[in-house]
PANU-378095 format. One record per residue (C-alpha): residue in three letters; x, y, z. Coordinates in Angstrom, 1 decimal, decimal comma. Layout:
! PANU-378095
["Ala" [X Y Z]];
...
//
This chain:
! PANU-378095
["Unk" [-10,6 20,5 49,1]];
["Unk" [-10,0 19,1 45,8]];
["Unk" [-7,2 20,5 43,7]];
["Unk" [-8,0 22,6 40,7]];
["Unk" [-7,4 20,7 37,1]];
["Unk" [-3,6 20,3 36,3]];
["Unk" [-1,5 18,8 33,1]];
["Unk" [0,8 15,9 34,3]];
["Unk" [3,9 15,6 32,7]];
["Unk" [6,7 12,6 33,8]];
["Unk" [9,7 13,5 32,8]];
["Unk" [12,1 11,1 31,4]];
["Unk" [15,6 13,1 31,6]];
["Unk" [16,5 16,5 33,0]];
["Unk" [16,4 17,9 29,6]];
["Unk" [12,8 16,6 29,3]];
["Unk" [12,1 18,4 32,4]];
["Unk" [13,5 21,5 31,4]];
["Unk" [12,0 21,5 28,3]];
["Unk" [8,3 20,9 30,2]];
["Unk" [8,9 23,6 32,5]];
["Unk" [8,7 26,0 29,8]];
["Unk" [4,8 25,8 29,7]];
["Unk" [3,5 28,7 31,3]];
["Unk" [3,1 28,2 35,4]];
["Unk" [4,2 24,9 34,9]];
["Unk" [5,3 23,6 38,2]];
["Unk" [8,3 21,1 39,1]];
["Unk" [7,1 18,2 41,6]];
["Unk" [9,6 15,8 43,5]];
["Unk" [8,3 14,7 46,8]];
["Unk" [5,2 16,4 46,8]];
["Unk" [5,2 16,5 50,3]];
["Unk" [4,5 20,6 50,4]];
["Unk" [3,5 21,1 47,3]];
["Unk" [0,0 18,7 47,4]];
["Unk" [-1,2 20,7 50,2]];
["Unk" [-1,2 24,4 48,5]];
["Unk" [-2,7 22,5 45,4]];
["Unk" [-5,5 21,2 47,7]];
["Unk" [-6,2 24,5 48,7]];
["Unk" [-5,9 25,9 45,4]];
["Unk" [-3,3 28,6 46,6]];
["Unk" [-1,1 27,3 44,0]];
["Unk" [-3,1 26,2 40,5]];
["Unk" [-0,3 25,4 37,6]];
["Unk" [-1,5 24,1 34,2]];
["Unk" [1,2 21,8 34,2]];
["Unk" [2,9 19,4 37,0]];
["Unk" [6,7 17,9 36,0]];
["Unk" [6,8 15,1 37,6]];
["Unk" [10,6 14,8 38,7]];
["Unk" [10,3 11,5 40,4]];
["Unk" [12,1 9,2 37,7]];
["Unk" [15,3 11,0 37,5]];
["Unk" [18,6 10,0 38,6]];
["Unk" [18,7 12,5 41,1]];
["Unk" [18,6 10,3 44,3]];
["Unk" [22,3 8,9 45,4]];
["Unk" [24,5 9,6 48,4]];
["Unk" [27,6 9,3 47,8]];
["Unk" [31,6 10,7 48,7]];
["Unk" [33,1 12,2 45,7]];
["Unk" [36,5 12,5 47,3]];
["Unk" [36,6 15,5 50,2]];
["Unk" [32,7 16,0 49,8]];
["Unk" [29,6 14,2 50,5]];
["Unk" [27,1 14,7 47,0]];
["Unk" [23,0 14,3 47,8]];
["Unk" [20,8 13,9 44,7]];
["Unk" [18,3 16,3 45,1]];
["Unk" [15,6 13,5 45,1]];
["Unk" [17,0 11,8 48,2]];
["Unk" [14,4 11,4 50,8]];
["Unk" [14,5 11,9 54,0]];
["Unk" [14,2 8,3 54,7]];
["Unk" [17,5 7,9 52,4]];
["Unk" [19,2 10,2 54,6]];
["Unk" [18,5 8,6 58,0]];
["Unk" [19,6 5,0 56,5]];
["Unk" [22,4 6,1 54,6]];
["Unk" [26,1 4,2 55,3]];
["Unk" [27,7 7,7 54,0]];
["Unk" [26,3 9,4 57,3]];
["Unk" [27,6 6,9 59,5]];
["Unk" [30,5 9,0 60,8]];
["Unk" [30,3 11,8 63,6]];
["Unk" [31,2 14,5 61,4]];
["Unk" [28,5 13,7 59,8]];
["Unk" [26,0 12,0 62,1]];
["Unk" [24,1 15,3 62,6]];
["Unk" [22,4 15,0 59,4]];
["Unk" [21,0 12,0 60,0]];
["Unk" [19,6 13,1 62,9]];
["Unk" [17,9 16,0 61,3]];
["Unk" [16,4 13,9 58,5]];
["Unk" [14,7 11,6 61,5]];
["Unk" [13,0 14,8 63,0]];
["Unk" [10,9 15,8 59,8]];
["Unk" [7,9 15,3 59,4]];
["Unk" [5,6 11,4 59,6]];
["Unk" [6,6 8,0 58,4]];
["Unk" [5,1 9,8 54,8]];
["Unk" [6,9 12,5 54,5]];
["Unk" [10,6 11,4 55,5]];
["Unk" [9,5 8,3 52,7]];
["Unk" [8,4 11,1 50,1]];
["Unk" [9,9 14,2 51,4]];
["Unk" [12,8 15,3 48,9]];
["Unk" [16,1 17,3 50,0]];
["Unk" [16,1 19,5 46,6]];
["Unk" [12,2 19,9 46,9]];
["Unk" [12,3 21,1 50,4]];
["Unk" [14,9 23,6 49,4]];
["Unk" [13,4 24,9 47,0]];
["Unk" [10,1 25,2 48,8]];
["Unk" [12,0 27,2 51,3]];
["Unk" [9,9 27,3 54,0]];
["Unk" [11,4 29,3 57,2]];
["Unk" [10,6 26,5 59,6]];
["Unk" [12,5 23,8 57,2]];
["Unk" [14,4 21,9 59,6]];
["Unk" [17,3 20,7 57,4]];
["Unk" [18,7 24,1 56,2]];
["Unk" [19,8 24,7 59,7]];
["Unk" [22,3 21,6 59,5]];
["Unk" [23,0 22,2 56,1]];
["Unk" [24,5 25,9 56,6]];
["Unk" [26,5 24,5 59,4]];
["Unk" [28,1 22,1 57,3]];
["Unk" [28,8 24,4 54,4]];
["Unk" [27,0 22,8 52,5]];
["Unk" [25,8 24,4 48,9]];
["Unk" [23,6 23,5 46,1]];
["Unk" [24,3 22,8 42,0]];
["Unk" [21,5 24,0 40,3]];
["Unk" [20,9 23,1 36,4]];
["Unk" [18,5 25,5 34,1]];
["Unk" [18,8 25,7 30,3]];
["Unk" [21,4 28,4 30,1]];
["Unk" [23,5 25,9 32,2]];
["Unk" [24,7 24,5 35,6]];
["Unk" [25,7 26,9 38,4]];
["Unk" [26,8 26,8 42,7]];
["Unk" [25,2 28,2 45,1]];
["Unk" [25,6 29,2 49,1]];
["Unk" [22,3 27,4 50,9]];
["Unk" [22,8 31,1 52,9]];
["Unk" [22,7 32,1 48,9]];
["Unk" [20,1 30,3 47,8]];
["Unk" [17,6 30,7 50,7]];
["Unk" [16,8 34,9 50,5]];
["Unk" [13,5 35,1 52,7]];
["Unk" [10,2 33,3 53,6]];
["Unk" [9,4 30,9 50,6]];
["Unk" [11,5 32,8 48,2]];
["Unk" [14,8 31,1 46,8]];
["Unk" [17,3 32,6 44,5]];
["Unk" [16,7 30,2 42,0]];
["Unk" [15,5 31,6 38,6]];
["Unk" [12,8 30,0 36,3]];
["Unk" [13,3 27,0 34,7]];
["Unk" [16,1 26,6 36,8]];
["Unk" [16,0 22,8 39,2]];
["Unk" [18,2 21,7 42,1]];
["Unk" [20,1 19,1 41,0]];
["Unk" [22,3 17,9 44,0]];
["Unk" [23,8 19,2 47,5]];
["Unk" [27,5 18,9 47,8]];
["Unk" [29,0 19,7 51,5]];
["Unk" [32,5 18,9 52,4]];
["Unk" [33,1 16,2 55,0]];
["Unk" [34,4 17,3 58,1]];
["Unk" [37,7 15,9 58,6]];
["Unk" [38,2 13,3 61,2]];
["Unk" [37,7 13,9 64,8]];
["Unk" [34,3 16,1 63,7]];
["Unk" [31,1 15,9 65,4]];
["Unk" [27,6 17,4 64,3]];
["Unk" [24,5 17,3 65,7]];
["Unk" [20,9 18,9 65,6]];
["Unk" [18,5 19,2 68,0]];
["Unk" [14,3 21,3 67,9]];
["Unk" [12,0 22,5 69,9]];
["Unk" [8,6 21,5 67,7]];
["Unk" [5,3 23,2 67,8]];
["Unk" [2,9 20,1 69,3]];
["Unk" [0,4 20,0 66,6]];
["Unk" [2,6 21,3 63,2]];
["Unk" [5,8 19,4 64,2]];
["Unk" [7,8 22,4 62,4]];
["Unk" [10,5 23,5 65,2]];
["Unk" [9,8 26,7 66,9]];
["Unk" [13,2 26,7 67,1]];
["Unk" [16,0 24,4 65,6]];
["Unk" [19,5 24,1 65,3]];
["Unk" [22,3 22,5 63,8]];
["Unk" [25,8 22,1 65,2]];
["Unk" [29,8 21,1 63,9]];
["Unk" [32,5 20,8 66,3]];
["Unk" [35,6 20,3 64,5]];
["Unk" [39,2 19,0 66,2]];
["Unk" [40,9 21,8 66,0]];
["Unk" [38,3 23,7 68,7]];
["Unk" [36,3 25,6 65,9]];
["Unk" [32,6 25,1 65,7]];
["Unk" [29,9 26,5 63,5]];
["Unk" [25,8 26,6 64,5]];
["Unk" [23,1 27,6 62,5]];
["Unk" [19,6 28,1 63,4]];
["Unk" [16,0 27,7 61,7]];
["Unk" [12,6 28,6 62,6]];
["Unk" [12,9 32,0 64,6]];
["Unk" [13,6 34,0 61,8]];
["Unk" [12,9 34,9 57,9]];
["Unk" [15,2 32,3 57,1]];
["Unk" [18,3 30,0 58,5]];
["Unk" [21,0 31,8 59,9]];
["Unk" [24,2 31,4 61,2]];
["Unk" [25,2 32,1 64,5]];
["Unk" [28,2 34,2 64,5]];
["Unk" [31,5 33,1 66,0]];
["Unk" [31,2 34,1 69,0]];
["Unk" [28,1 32,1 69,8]];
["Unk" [26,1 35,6 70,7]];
["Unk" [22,8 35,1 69,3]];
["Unk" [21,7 39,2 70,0]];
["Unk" [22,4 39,8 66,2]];
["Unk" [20,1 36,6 64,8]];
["Unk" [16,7 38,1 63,4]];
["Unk" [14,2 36,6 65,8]];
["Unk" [10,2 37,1 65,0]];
["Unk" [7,2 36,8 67,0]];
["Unk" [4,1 34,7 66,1]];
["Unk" [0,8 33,8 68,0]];
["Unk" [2,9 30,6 68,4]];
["Unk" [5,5 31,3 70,4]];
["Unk" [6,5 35,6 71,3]];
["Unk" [10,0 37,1 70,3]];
["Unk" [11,4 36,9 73,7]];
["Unk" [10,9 33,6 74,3]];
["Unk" [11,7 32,1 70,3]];
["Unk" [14,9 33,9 71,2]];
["Unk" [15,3 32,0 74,7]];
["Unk" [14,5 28,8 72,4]];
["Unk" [17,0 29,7 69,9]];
["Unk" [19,7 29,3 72,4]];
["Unk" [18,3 26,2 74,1]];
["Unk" [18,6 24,7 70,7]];
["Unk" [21,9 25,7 69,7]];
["Unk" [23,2 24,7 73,5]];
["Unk" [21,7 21,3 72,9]];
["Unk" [23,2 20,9 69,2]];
["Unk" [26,6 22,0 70,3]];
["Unk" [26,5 19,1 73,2]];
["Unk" [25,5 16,2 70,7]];
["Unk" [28,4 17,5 68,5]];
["Unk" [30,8 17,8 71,3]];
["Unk" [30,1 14,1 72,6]];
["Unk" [30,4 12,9 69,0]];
["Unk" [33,4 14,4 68,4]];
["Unk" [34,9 13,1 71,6]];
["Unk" [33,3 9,4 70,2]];
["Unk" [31,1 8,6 73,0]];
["Unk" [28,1 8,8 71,0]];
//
């Protein structure tokens, strides 16, 4: 289908883009990537699009103790990045090269897939095992936010109106870390009927989130039992056997970490 008629607005700064976005249902686009398709099928008709695409919103880079994504990033920057190139570390890389085609992972945005929310979204998974969290700016100011906080159920974010992802900050995991991520992908969608990512730290402790079996990412508690993660059934895959995925995953994840960590990977 052809999308319904739309206002196009580039914007120039993020105060330009704030500004825009208070047209009513205006709509924020970065990658486009999920946001084209609901316009082509007119589930989504804003009067305005704010075209995010020219910010300064796209570097990688360690500020100190923590690793800062622009929300622009692609998933293409991810997978070629020189920050990522340590084990700790390594596992988001790996996510990043999972998503999508060749198009998306060169249009695909970090902040825009957050936002989008989508329960399948690969990348949350590795993003809650890291710790990571997200810096939001709207105009009454800049705030932090939890991705466990900001992600509250199926296409639904915490994030208020007028209100934009501006970077994801996650610590880096000190030396002798290793991360991984690993999916199970539906054939024809490529979204992961069941995903996780994984962190194995030196000192023994490890943290694994998963992504696609439930409402929304979760972490698996400490003790690796995965009877209390919110599991769904679809005509896609059934409960029982999402759950049976979930810890196939989550084995697999934990493995990659543990080799990394151990540097033979």
């Amino acid at each position: 289908m052809i999308p319904a008629a739309v206002g196009y607005h580039r914007a120039t700064s993020l105060e330009d883009a704030l500004e825009a976005l208070a047209e009513p249902d205006a709509k924020a686009l970065a990658g486009g990537q999920s946001l084209i398709p609901v316009l082509k099928l007119r589930i989504a008709r804003p009067s305005l699009l704010v075209d995010l695409g020219g910010l300064e919103l796209r570097s990688i880079e360690r500020d100190g103790d923590e690793l800062r994504i622009g929300a622009l990033a692609t998933w293409k920057d991810l997978t070629s990045s020189l920050e990522l190139d340590s084990s700790g570390l390594a596992g988001l890389a790996d996510c990043a090269s999972s998503i999508g085609d060749l198009q998306v992972r060169n249009r695909g945005t970090i902040g825009g897939s957050l936002a989008h929310a989508d329960p399948a979204s690969d990348m949350p998974a590795m993003l809650l095992a890291l710790g990571a969290r997200v810096e939001t700016r709207s105009p009454d100011g800049e705030r932090s936010l939890s991705v466990s906080e900001l992600l509250v159920g199926p296409f639904t974010t915490a994030l208020g109106e007028r209100e934009l992802i501006t970077a994801v900050v996650l610590p880096v995991p000190p030396p002798g870390s290793g991360s991984g991520y690993a999916s199970v992908e539906h054939p024809a969608s490529g979204f992961p009927l069941a995903g996780a990512g994984a962190l194995g730290r030196p000192d023994g402790t490890k943290a694994v989130a998963i992504t696609g079996v439930g409402a929304r990412p979760q972490l698996v508690p400490e003790s690796g039992s995965l009877d209390d993660v919110e599991v769904y059934g679809d005509r896609f895959a059934p409960e029982s056997y999402r759950r049976h995925l979930a810890g196939v995953v989550a084995a697999r994840a934990l493995e990659i970490a543990q080799v990394r960590s151990e540097g033979r990977r």
